[in-house]
C-alpha positions as a printed Julia matrix, in Angstrom:
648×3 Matrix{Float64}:
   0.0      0.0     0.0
   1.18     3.35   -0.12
   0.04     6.99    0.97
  -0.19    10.23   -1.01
   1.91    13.52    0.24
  -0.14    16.65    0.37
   3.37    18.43   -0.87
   5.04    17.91   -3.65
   8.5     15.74   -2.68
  11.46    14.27   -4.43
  11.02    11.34   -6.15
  13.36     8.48   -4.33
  14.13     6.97   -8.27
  13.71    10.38  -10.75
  15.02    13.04   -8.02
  12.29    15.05   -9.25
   9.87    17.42   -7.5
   6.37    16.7    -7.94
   3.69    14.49   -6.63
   4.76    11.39   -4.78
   3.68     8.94   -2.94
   4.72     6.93    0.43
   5.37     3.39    0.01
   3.81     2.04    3.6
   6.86    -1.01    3.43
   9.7      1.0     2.61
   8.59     4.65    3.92
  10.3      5.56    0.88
   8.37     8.5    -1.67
   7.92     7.72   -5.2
   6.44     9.57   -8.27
   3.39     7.7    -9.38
   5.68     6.44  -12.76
   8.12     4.94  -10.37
   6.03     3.86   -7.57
   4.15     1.19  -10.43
   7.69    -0.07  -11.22
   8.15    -0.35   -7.14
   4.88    -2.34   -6.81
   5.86    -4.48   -9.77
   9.33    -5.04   -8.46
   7.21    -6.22   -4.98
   4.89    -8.68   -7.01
   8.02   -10.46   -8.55
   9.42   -10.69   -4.67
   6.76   -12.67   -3.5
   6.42   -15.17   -6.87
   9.61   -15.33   -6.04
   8.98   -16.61   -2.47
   6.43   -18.04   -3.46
   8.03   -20.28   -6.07
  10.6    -20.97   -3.62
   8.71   -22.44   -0.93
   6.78   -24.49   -4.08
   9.75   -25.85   -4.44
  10.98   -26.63   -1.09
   7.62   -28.78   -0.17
   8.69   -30.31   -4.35
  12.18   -31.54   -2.42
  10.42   -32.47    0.88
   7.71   -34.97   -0.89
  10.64   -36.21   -2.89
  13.73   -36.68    0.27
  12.44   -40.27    1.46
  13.21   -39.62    4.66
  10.57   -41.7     5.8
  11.35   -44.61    4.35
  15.3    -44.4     4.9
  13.98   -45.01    8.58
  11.41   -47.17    8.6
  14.43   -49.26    6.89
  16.46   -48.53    9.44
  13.63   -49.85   12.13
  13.42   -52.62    9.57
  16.47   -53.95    9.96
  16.77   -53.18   13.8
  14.01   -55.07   14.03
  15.8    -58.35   11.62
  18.6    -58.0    14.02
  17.44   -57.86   17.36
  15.37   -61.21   16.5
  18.18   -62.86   14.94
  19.65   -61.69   18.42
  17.23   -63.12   20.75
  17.25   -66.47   19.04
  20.68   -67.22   19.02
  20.67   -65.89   22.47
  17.96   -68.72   23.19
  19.68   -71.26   21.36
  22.38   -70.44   23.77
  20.7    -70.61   26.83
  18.76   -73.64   26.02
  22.16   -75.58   25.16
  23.73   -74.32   28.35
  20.91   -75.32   30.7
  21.13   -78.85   29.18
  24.55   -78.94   29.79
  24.65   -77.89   33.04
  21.09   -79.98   33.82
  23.2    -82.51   32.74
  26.14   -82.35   34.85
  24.64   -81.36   37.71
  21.95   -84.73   37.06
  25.07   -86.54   37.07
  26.25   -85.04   40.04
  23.82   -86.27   41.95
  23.33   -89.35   40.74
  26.54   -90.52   41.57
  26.08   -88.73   45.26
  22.83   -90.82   45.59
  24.43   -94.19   44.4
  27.28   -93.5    46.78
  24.81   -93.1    49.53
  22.7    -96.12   48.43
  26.02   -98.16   48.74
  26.63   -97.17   52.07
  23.35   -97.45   53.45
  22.95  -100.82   51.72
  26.22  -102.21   53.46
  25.49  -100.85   56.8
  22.01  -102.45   56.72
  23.42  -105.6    55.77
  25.91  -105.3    58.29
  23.3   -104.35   60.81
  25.39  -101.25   61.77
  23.53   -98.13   63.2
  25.59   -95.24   64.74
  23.9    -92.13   65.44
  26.68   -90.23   64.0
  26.14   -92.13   60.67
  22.08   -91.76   60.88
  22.52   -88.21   60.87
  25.12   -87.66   58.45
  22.89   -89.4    55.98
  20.13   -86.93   57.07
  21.92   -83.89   56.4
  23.0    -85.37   53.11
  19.53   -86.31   52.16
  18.43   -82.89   53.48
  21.4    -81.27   51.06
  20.44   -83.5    48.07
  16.49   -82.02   48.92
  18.21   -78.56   48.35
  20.23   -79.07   45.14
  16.66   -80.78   43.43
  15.14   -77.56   44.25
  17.19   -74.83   43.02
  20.24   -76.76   41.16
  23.27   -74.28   42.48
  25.34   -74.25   39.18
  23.04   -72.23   36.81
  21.44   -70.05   39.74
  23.36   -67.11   38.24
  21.6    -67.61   35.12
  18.57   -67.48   35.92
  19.14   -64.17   38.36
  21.02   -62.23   35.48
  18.67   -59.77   34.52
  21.05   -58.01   31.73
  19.33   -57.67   28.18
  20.96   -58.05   24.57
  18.38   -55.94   23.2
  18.53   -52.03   22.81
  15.52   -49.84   22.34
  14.75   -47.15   19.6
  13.75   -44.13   20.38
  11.71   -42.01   17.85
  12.33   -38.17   19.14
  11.67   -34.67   17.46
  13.61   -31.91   17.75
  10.95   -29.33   16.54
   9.81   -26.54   18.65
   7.24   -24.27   18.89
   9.43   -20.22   19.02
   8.11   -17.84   21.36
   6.76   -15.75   18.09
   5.19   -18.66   16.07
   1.02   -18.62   16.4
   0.19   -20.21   19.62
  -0.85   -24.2    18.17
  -4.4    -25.76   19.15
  -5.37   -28.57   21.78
  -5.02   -31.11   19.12
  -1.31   -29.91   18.04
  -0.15   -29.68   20.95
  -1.48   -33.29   22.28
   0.47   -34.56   19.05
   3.84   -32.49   20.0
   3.59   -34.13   23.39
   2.99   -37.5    21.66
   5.52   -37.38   19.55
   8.07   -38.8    21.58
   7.79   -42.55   21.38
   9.12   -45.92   21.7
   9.38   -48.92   19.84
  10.15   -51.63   22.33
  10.66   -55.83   22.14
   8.11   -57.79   24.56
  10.69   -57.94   27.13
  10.41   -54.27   27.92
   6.81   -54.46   28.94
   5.65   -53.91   32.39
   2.31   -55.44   31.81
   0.87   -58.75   33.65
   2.25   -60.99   30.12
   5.85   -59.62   31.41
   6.94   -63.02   32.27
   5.35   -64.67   29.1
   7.07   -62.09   26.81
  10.8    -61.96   28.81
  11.37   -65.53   27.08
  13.4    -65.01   24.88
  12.04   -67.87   21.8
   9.18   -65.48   21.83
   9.18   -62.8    18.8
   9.75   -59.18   19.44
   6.47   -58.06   19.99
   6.01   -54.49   19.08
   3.77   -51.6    20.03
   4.17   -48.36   18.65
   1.79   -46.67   21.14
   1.7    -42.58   22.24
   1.54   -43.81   25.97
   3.8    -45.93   27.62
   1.72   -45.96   30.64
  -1.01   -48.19   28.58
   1.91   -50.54   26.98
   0.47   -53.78   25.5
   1.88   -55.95   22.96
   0.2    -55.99   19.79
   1.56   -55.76   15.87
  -0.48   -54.89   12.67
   0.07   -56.51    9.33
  -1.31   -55.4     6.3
  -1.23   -51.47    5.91
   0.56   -49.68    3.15
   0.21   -46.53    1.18
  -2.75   -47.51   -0.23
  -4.44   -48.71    2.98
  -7.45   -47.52    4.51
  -6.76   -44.53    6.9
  -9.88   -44.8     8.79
  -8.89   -48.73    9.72
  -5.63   -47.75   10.53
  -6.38   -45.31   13.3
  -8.68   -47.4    15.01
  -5.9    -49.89   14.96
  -4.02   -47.09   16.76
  -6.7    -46.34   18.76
  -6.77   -50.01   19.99
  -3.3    -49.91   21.06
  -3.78   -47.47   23.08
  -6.38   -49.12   25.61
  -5.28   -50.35   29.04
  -4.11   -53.65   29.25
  -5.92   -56.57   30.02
  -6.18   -57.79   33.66
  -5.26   -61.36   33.46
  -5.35   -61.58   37.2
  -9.23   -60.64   37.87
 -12.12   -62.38   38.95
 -12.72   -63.84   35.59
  -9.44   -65.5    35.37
 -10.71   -68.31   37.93
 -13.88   -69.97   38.71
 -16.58   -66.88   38.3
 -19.06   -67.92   41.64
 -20.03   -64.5    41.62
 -20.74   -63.8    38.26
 -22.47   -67.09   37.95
 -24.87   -66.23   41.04
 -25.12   -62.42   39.13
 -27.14   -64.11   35.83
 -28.98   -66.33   37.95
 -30.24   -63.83   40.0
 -30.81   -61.29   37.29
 -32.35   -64.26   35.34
 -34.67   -65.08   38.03
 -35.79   -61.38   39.01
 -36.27   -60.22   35.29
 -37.81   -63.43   33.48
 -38.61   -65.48   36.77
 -35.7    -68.27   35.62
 -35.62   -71.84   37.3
 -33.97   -74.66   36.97
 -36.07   -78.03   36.16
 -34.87   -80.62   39.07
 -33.76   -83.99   37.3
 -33.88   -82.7    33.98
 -30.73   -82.08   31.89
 -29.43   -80.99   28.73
 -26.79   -82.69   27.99
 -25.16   -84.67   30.15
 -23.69   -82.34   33.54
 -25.77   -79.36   31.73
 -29.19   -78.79   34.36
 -32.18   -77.72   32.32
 -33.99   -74.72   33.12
 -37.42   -72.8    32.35
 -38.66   -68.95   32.93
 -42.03   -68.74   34.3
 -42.01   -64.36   32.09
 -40.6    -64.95   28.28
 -39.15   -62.21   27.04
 -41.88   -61.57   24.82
 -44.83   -61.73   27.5
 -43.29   -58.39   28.96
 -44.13   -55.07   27.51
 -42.09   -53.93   24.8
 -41.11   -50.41   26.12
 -40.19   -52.14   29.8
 -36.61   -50.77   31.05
 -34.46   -54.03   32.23
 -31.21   -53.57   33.83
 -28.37   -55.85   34.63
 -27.59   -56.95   37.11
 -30.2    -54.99   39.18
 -31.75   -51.63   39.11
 -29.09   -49.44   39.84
 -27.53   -46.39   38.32
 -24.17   -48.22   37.07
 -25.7    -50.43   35.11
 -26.53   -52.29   31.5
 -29.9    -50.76   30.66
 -31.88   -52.45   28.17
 -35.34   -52.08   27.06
 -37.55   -55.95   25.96
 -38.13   -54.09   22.36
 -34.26   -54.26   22.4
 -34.03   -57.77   23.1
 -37.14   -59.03   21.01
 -34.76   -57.41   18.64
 -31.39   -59.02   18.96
 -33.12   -62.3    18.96
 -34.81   -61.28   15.74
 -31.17   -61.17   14.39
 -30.41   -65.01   15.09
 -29.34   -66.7    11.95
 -27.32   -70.09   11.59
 -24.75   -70.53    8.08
 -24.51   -73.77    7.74
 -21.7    -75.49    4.83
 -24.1    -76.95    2.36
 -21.15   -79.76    0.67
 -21.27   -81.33    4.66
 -22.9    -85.04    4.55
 -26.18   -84.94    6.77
 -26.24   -81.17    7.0
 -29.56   -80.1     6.57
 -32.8    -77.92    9.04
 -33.7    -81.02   10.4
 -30.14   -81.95   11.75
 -29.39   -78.31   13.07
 -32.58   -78.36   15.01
 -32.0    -81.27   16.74
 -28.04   -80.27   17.26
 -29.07   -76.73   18.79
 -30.81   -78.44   21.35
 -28.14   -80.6    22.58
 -29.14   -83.79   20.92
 -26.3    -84.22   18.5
 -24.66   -88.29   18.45
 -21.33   -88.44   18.77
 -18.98   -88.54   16.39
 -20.32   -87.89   12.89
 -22.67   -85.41   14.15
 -20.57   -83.91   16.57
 -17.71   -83.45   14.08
 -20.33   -81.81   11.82
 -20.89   -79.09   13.6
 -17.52   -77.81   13.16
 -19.27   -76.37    9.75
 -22.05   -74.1    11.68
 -22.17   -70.83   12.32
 -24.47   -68.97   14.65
 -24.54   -65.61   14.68
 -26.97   -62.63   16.04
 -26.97   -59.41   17.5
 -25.04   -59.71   21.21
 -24.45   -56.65   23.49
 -21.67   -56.74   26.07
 -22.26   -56.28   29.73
 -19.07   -56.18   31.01
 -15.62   -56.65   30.3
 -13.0    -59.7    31.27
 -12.26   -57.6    34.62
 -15.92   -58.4    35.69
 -16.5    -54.41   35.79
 -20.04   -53.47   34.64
 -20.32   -51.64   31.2
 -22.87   -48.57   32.21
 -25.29   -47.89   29.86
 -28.18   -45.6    28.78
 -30.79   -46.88   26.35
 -30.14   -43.92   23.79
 -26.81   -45.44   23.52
 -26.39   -47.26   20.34
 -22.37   -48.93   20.44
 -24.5    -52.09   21.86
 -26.43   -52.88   18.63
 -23.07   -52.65   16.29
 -21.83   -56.17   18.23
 -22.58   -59.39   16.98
 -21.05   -62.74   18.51
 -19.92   -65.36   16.66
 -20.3    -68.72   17.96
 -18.38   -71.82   16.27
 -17.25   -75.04   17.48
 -13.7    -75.64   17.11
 -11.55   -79.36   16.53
 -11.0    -80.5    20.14
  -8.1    -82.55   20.5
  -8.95   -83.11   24.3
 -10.17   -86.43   24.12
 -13.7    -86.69   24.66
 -16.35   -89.34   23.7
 -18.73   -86.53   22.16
 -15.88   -85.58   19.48
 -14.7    -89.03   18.98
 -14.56   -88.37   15.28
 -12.16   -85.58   15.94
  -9.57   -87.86   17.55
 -10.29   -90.87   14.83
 -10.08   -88.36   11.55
  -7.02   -86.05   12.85
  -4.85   -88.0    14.95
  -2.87   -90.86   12.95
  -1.86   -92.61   15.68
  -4.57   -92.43   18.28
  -4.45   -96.11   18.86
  -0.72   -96.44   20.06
  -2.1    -93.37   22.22
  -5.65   -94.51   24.08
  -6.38   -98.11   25.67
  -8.54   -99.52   23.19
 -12.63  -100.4    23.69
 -13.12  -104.11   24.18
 -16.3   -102.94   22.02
 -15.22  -100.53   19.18
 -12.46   -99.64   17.25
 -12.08   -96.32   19.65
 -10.39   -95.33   22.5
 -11.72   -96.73   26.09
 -13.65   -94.4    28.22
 -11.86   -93.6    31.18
 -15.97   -92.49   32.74
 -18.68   -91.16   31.13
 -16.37   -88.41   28.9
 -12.82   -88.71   28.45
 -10.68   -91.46   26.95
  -7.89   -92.94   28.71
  -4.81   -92.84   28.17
  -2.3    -95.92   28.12
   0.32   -95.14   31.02
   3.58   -94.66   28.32
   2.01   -93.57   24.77
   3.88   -91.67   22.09
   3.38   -87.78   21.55
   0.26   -87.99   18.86
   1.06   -87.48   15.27
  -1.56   -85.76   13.21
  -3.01   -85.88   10.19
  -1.6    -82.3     9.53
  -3.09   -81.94    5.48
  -6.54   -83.07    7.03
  -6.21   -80.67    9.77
  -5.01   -77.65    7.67
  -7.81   -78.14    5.2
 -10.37   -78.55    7.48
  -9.39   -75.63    9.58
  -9.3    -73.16    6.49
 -12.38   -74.71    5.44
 -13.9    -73.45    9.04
 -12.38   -69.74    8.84
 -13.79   -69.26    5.38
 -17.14   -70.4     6.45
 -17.17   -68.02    9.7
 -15.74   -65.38    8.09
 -18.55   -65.38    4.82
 -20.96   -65.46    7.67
 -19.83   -62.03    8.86
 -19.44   -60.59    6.01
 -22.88   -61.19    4.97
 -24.36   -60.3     8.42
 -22.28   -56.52    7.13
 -19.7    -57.07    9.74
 -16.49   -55.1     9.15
 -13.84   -55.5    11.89
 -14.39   -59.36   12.66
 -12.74   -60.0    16.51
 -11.16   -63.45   16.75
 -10.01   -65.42   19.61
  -7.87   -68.87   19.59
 -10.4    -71.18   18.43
  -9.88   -74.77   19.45
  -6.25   -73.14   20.98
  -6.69   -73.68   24.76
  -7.67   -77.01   26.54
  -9.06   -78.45   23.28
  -5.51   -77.98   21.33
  -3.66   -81.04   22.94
  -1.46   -80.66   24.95
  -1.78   -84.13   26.6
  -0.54   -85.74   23.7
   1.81   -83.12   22.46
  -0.08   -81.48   19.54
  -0.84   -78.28   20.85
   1.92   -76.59   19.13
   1.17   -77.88   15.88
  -2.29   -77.09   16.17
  -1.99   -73.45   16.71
   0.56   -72.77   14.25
  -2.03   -74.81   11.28
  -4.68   -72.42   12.7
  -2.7    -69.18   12.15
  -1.66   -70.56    9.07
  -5.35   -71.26    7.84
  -6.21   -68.09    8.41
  -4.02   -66.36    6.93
  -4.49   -68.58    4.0
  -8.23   -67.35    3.94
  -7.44   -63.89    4.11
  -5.11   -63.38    1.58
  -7.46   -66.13   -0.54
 -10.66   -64.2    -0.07
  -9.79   -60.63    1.45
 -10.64   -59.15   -2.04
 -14.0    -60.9    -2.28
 -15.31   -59.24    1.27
 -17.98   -56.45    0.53
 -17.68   -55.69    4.32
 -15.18   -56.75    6.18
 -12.34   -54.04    6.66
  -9.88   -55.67    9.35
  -9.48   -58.37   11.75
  -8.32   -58.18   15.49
  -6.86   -61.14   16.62
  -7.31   -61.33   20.8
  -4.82   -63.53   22.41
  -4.08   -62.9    25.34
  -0.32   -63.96   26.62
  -1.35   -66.6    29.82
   0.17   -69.15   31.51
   3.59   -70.13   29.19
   5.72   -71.23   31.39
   5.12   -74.76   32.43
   7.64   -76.88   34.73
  10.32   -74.8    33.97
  10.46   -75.29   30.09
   9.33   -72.61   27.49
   6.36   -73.16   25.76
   5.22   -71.4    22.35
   2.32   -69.01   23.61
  -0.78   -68.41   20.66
   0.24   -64.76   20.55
   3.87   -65.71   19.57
   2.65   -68.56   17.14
   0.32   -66.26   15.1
   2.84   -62.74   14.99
   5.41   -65.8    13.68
   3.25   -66.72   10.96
   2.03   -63.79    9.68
   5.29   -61.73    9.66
   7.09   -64.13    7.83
   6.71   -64.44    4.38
   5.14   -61.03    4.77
   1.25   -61.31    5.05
  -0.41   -60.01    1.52
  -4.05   -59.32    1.65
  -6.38   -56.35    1.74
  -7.81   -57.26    4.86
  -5.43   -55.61    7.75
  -4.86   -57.52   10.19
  -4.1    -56.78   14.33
  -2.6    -59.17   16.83
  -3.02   -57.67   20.26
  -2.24   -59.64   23.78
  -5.49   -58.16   25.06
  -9.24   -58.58   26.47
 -11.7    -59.97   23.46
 -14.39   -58.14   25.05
 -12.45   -55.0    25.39
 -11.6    -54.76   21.92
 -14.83   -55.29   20.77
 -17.09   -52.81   23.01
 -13.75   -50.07   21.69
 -14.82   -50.75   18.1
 -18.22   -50.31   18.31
 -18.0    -47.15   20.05
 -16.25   -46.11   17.49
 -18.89   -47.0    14.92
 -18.09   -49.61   13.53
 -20.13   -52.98   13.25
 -17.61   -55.56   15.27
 -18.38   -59.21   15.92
 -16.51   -61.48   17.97
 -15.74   -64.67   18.31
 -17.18   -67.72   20.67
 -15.36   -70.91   21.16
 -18.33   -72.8    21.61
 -18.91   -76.55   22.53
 -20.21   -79.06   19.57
 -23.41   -80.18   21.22
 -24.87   -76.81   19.93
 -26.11   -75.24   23.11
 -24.63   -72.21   23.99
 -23.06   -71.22   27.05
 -23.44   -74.57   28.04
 -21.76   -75.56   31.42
 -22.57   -71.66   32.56
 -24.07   -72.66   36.15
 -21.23   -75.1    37.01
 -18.9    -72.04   38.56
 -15.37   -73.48   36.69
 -16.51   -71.9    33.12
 -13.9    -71.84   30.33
 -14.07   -69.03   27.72
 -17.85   -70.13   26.11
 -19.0    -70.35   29.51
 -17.41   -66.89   30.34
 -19.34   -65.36   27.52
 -22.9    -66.47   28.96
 -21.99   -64.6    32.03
 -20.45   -61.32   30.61
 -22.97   -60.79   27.39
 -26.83   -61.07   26.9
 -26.02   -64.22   24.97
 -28.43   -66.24   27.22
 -31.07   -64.26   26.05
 -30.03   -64.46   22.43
 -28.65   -67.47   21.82
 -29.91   -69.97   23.74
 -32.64   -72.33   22.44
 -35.04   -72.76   25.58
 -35.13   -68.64   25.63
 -35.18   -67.5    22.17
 -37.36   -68.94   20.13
 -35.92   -68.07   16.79
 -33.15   -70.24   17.49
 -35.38   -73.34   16.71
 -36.53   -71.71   13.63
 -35.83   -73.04   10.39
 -36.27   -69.68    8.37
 -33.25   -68.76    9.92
 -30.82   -71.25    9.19
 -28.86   -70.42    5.71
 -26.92   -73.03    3.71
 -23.47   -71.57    1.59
């Protein structure tokens, strides 16, 4: 801009006097001639600028910064595993050298001993001195079985091989620079933050995730405070943004309490949804009458359609921190029950899943048929793994985006009921189980398990059958959800805990043919999906460490499998050592339509041994959702109808 003189003054460029003008920038007085060529000569200044800083964010775009250190991490990341599993291969061959040396040790103490006590008792010699040096060496020997001296400075050497990144900025924010919003500066404070191996976290999995076979775990997470280890595969440039911050988001939640009420027997939570039961729907168990076998039969005197639609329920009682729920609600949800059922299975048909989802499949054939249903329908949460009630208001809608998921699994644990599963899978079951004087199958040991022969060989399996069938499984479940509009599907270890094995030493092998099956199916089908966006695997890290010798944990098994080759699909994918149900309510309160997954048994009825206070994850789920209401047959009634069952 610029400001006329009232008097004439000399022109700063022609020296002349006459009319000027005041450049505001410059102060400097300029003839009108020369004060156009000054305002020119300003325009080309700031193209000049302006094509300067064009070319600046040009070079920036172009520097591949970025990538020069997510190679970096890359290869920090290559190196510190390589690092840990030599470091275990160490370890593992020192301990068996030193087991075996100190083993020796004693042996030859012990046979000394034996010698000497053998001659004195032959001898018929007894001297107190004698009785009580054998004592204290038996007392000694007592000692050295518990804590073997020689490799007690192993296991109390706490030093690390692994070194941490840190990913810092040095940018700050100058006194004169415009004062940044809430949001900037929460992402300035964030910035700061660490990439760190399992063995750096102080969550309840610290012991699982300090051995040092396990993989290096990672969680890139703006809060140390809420450290949990979890790793996403799948995202690239072209990925979906939205999916990838609630990934973030979901690393970011407080880690699961794996040392809560729900970790044992629940008596509590089982005497919660009987009471609430009884109170709200006027539940009762039949006396004499069961299920199946162990499973007590029960009536309620109020179905949930007798009450009024617009009636207010709340779990557990009528209190303000509470699950509210209206019966329109519910009528609802149990509207929403549908059954996908694999149309190429022998037998399958409305007539068989009828009879199976009240309890009264045979075993064997049927049983193992099961494996190919899927039951799915609308399934609100009520609280999480930490037993804490989920409050809620009825013009809340995160409940209605849940769906659960329940499928029966292969169970490996030796049970009449899923005979078929031992005959089919397990090559060598006979050398294995004592043998029926009946049938070719294994012997009961009482009315449910097989026994075992006293010195049988670690199973081998059938591992082609078991890979096929298990893909077969995780394509069926996940179509289901897809075509119930699911888009982040939550999955649990199927099959993974008591049914995977371990007894006759398949377990391993199990889980790592179920991560690989799903993966399969994912980078298979992941195009075909019209709704599914991602999948969150929940596995949390428990118990895995058993007699002092490291055991693979699921976690590990799956990370293994899908980091290497690297997992190619356009399904992202998150592994997170965390709370199923905790992951799930987080999704949908973010919006999005989230089912998860429920181990369930293969006699069809859900929640099934829910009133016998020991529950395993199925019966966990009948306590901690309003699947009762929604998925069992004697409640819901559309359970047991046939319009509702779907063959694909």
């Amino acid at each position: 801009m610029s400001t006329l003189n009232s008097t004439p003054k000399l022109c700063h460029r022609c020296t002349k006097d006459r009319l000027t003008s005041a450049c505001d920038g410059c102060h400097v007085s300029f003839c009108v001639k020369h004060l156009t060529e000054h305002q020119q000569e300003l325009y080309q200044t700031i193209d000049n600028i302006s094509e300067e800083n064009d070319s600046l964010k040009r070079e920036l775009s172009q520097r591949g910064i970025e990538k020069i250190l997510l190679e970096q991490i890359d290869t920090w990341e290559k190196e510190t595993i390589n690092k840990i599993r030599s470091t275990a291969k160490t370890a593992r061959t020192d301990i068996k050298q030193l087991t075996e040396e100190s083993t020796n040790r004693l042996i030859s103490i012990m046979n000394k001993l034996s010698n000497e006590l053998h001659k004195n008792q032959k001898d018929h010699q007894y001297i107190e001195d004698n009785l009580n040096r054998w004592t204290k060496q038996i007392e000694e020997l007592k000692k050295e079985l518990q804590i073997p001296p020689n490799i007690e400075s192993f296991l109390e050497d706490d030093s690390t091989i692994v070194r941490l990144i840190k990913i810092k900025s040095s940018e700050k924010i100058e006194p004169n620079q415009t004062d940044p919003s809430p949001q900037t500066e929460s992402r300035l404070e964030n910035r700061s933050s660490k990439i760190a191996p399992s063995s750096t976290s102080p969550s309840d999995s610290s012991a699982a995730l300090n051995k040092s076979e396990s993989i290096a775990n990672v969680n890139i997470s703006s809060s140390q405070s809420s450290f949990y280890p979890s790793l996403t595969f799948g995202f690239n440039q072209s990925s979906n943004q939205v999916i990838q911050q609630l990934f973030e988001y979901l690393m970011r939640l407080d880690p699961m309490n794996k040392n809560g009420p729900m970790s044992g027997p629940c008596g509590h939570q089982t005497d919660q949804m009987e009471k609430f039961l009884s109170q709200t729907f006027g539940f009762r168990n039949i006396p004499g009458e069961y299920i199946v076998q162990g499973v007590r039969s029960f009536k309620l005197d109020n179905s949930v359609s007798s009450l009024k639609p617009e009636t207010e329920i709340r779990f557990p009682s009528n209190t303000t921190n509470s699950f509210a729920m209206s019966v329109q609600e519910i009528m609802n949800w149990q509207r929403s029950y549908r059954v996908y059922a694999d149309n190429n299975i022998r037998g399958m048909n409305k007539e068989f899943l009828k009879r199976a989802l009240q309890g009264k499949s045979e075993d064997g054939e049927e049983a193992f048929r099961m494996k190919f249903v899927v039951r799915i329908s609308t399934c609100p949460i009520l609280m999480e793994f930490d037993a804490k009630i989920i409050r809620r208001n009825l013009n809340e809608n995160w409940p209605n985006r849940i769906k659960l998921v329940s499928v029966t699994g292969i169970d490996f644990a030796g049970r009449k009921h899923d005979v078929g599963d031992i005959l089919y899978y397990v090559s060598n079951w006979r050398e294995i189980y004592e043998m029926s004087h009946i049938k070719d199958e294994p012997a009961l040991l009482n009315e449910r398990d097989f026994r075992l022969k006293k010195l049988c060989p670690a199973g081998e399996l059938h591992q082609k059958r078991l890979l096929n069938d298990l893909i077969h499984m995780a394509r069926l479940r996940l179509r289901a959800c897809d075509a119930e509009g699911v888009q982040i599907v939550v999955e649990t270890g199927i099959g993974l805990g008591v049914f995977a094995g371990e007894h006759i030493g398949v377990d391993e092998t199990v889980r790592i043919t179920a991560a690989i099956a799903i993966r399969a199916v994912l980078e298979q089908d992941g195009s075909s999906y019209k709704n599914i966006r991602g999948i969150v695997f929940a596995l949390p890290i428990i118990d895995v460490e058993k007699n002092s010798t490291s055991i693979r944990d699921t976690f590990s098994e799956f990370v293994e499998h899908f980091q290497e080759p690297p997992y190619n699909s356009p399904i992202p994918v998150m592994i997170a050592d965390q709370d199923m149900h905790r992951l799930t309510v987080a999704i949908a309160r973010q919006g999005f339509i989230v089912s998860e997954l429920n181990p369930a048994d293969s006699h069809g009825v859900f929640g099934e041994y829910w009133q016998n206070r020991g529950p395993a994850v199925e019966e966990k789920l009948a306590l901690t959702t309003v699947g009762l209401l929604v998925q069992h047959h004697l409640i819901n009634p559309h359970v047991l109808n046939t319009n509702n069952y779907y063959f694909i």
